[in-house]
C-alpha positions in Angstrom: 84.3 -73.5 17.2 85.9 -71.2 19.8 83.6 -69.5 22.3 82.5 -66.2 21.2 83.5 -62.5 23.0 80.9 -61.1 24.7 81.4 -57.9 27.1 79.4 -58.6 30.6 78.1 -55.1 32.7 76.5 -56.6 35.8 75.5 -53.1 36.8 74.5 -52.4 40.1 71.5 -52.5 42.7 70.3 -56.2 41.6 72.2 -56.5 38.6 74.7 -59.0 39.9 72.3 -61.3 41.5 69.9 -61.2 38.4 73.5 -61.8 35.9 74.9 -64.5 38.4 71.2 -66.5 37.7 71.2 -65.6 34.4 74.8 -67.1 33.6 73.9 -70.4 35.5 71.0 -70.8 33.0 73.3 -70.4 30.1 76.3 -72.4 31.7 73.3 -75.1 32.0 72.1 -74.8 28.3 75.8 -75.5 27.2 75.9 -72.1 25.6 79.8 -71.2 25.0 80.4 -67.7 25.6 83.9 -66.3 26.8 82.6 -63.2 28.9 84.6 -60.0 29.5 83.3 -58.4 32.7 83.1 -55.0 32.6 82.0 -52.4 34.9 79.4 -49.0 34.4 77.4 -47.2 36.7 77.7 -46.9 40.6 79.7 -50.0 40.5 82.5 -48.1 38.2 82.3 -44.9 40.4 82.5 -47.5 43.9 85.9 -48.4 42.0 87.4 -44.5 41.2 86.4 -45.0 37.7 84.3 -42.7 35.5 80.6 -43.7 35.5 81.3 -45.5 31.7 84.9 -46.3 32.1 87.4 -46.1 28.8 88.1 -50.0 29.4 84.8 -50.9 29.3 83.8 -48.6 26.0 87.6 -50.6 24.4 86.0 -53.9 25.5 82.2 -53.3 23.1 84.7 -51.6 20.6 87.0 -54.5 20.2 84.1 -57.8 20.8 81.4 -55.7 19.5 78.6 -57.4 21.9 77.3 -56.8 25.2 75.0 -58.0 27.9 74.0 -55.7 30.3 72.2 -55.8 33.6 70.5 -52.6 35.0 72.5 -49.3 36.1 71.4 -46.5 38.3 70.2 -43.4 36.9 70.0 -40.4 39.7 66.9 -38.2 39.0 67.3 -34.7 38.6 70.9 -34.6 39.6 73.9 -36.4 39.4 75.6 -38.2 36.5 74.0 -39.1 33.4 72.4 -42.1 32.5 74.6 -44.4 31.6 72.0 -46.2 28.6 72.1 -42.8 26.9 76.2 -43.1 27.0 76.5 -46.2 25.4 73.9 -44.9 23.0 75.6 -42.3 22.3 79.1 -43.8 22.0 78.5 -46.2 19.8 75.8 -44.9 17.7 73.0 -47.8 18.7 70.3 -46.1 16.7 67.8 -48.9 16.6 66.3 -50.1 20.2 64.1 -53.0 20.0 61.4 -54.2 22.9 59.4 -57.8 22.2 56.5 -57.8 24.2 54.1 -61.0 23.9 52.3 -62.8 27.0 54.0 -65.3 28.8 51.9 -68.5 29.6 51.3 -68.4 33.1 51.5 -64.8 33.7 47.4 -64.1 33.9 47.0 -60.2 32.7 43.3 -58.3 31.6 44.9 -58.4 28.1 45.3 -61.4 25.7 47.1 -61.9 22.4 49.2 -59.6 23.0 52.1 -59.6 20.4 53.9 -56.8 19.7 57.2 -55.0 18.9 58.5 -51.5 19.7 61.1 -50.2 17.1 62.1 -46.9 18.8 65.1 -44.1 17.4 67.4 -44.1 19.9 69.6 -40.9 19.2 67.5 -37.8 18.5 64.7 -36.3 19.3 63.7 -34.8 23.3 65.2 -37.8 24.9 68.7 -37.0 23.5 68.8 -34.1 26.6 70.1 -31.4 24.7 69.1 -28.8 27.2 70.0 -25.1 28.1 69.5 -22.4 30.5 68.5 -19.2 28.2 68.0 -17.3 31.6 67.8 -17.8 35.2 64.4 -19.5 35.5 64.4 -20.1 31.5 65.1 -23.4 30.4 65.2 -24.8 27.1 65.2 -28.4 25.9 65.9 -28.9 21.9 64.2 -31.9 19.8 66.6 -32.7 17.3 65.4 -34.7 13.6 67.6 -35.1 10.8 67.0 -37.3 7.7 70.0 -39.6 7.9 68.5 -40.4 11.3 64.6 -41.0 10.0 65.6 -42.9 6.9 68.4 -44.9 9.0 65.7 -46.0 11.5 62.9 -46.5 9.0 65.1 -48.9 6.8 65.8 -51.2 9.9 62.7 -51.3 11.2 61.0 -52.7 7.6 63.9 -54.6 7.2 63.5 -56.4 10.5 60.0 -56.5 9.8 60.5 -58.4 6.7 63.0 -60.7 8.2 60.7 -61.5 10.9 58.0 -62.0 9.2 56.0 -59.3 10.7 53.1 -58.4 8.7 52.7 -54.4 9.7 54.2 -51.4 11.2 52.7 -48.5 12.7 54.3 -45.1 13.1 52.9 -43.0 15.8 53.5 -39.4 16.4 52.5 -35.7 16.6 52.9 -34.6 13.4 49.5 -32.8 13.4 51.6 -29.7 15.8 55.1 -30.7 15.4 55.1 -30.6 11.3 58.5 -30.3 10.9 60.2 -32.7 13.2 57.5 -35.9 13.8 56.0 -34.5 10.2 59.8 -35.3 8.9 59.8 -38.9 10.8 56.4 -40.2 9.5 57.1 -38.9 5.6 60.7 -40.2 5.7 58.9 -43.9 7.0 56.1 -43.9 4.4 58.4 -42.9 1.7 60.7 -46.4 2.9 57.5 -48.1 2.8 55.9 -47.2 -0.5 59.9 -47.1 -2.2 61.4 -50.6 -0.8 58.8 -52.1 1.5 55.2 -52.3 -0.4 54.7 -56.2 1.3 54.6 -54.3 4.7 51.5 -52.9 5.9 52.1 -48.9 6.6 49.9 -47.5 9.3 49.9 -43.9 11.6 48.5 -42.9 14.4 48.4 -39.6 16.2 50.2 -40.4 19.5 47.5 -39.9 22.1 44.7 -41.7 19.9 47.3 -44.5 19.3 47.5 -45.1 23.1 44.2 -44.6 23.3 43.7 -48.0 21.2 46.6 -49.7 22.4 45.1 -49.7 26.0 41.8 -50.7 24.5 43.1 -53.8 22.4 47.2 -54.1 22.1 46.3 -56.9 19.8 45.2 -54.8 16.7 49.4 -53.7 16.6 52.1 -55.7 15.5 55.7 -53.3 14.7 55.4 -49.8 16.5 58.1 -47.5 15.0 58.5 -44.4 17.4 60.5 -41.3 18.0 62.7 -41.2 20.9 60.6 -40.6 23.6 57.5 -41.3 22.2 59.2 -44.7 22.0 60.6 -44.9 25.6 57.2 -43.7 27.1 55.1 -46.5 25.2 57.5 -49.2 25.5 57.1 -49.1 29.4 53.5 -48.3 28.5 53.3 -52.1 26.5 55.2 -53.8 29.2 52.0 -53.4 31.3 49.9 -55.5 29.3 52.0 -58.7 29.9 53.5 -58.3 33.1 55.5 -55.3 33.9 59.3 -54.6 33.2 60.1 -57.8 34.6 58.9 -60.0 31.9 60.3 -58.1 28.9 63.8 -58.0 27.3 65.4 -54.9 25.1 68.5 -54.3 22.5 70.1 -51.6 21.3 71.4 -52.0 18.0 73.6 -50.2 16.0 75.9 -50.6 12.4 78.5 -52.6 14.2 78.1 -52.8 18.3 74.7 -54.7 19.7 74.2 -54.3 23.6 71.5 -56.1 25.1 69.9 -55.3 28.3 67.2 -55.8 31.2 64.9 -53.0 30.6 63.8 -52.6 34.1 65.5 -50.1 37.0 68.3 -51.5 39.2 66.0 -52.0 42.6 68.1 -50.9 45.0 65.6 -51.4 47.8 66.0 -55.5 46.9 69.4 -55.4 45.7 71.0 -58.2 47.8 68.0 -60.2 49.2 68.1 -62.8 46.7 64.0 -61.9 45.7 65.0 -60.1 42.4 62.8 -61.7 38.8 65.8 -62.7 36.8 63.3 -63.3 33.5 63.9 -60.2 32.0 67.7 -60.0 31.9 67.3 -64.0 30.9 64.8 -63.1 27.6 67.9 -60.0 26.5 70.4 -63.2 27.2 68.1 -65.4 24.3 67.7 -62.2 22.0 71.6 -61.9 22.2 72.2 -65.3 21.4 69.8 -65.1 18.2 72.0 -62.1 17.2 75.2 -64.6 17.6 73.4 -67.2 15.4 73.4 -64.5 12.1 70.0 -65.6 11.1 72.0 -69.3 11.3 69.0 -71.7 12.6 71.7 -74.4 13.1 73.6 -73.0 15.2 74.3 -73.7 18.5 73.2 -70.1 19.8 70.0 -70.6 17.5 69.3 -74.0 19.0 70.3 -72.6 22.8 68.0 -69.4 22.8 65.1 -71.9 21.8 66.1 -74.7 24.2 65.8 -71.7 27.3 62.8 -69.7 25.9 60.9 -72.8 25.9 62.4 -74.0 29.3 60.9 -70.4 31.2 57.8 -70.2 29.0 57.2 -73.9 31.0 58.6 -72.8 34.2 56.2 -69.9 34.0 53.2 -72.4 32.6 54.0 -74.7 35.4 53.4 -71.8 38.5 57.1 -71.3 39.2 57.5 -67.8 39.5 58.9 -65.1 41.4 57.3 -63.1 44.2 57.0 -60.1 41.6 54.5 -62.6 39.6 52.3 -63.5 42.2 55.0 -66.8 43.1 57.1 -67.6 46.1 60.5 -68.1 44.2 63.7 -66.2 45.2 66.0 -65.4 42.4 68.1 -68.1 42.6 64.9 -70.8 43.2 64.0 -69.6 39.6 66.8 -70.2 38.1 66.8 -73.6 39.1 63.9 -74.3 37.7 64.4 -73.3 34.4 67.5 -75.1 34.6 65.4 -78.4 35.8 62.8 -77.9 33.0 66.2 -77.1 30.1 
């Protein structure tokens, strides 16, 4: 079987060192993939290119895959994020965050197992802002149907196909009635309609946090607005570890882009110190979404050769300085590599 197209976006600040680790893991597993390296970010403008350059929105186009490391947002200013481009260009409506302890990474919470099924193109987070007046700003939260049932069919579809035995919405729909109001009807009506072997829960958004901080455990599926979803996915991160220990995918009908969820670091860009986990655990998800729900196949039986190669790694003590270890980047590597 010839290797499988996959666009590469190193990003910038870490991103190369935590992609040059990564791809020695997966060059160690015997995983096959042809890579197309593609540039975005700081590293595209350091280049005289536009911050998501035509070539590398032909490259996802034509392979349809992508790997991503982190990309450097400005705050405030500057040019905009280059996530919400990609979103944006090629429709990737349906981001997904695993969270789940790691053995070896001690936190206060236990058990923790959960997934975050967030709407990736409307709602506050989409940044459709204006100035009404000098000193009058205006930012517009957007919900439309297509987009509520579109999300709402994934995420019990997913939920289904993983096995997954319950999904809770949470929102606002007690003051915003017609926007979350339209997100949580649209997901009960799935539920009830198509998905009655699902569990179908809400929660008002602050209450829901509220639990979550007390006992993560009692959640399985969150299904969240735009920001809602981008605020409590960080938020679940916490319980196992931080950004560092989580991955993230961005799906949409035909284009899948997977990516380390943390920032790009530029304060330990180039010191060789950066976790490379999180961009490694994205790596696994993408090579589950090569397999085509094919347990046989040799991405299937890869992503669970290397999962089960850092879960021991961790297990055994080897871990970065970020997780209380003495590893550099590269020492890391190596040791999921010795333990493959």
């Amino acid at each position: 079987m010839a290797a499988r197209k996959v666009v590469l976006i190193e990003g910038d600040g870490i991103g190369p060192e935590i992609t040059k680790a990564v791809l020695r893991v997966l060059d160690a597993a015997g995983v096959e993939i042809d890579w197309t390296r593609c540039d975005a970010g700081i590293s595209a403008l350091d280049k005289g290119e536009e911050v998501l350059p035509a070539a590398t929105i032909a490259a996802i186009k034509e392979h349809k895959v992508a790997l991503k490391g982190p990309c450097t947002t400005p705050v405030g200013e500057g040019f905009s994020s280059v996530n919400v481009q990609l979103r944006k260009t090629f429709n990737l409506y349906a981001a997904v965050r695993p969270v789940r302890n790691l053995p070896g990474v001690e936190t206060r919470y236990k058990n923790v197992d959960l997934i975050i099924i967030r709407e990736n193109t409307e709602g506050l987070y989409s940044g459709v802002e204006n100035e009404i007046t000098p000193g009058v700003v205006m930012s517009m939260k957007v919900a439309t149907e297509k987009a509520c049932l579109r999300i709402a069919r994934w995420a019990f579809r997913f939920a289904t196909q993983r096995q997954r035995k319950s999904i809770t919405v949470f929102h606002k729909a007690n003051i915003m009635k017609l926007t979350d109001g339209l997100f949580l009807r649209v997901a009960d009506l799935i539920h009830q309609r198509d998905y009655p072997n699902i569990d179908f829960r809400s929660a008002i958004i602050d209450a829901g946090c509220m639990r979550l901080v007390q006992d993560p455990s009692q959640f399985d599926i969150l299904l969240l607005e735009n920001l809602y979803g981008d605020v409590v996915s960080d938020l679940c991160a916490g319980f196992v570890g931080g950004l560092g220990v989580v991955p993230g995918a961005n799906y949409g009908e035909e284009e899948a882009i997977f990516e380390a969820v943390h920032g790009s670091a530029p304060d330990i860009a180039g010191k060789n110190i950066a976790n490379p986990l999180a961009l490694l655990m994205s790596a696994v998800m993408l090579l589950n979404y090569l397999a085509e729900n094919d347990k046989t196949s040799i991405y299937a039986q890869a992503a669970e050769k290397i999962r089960a190669a850092y879960d021991q790694t961790l297990l055994d003590g080897a871990k970065t300085r970020d997780l209380g270890g003495e590893l550099n980047t590269e020492e890391f590597a190596d040791a999921v590599i010795a333990r493959l």
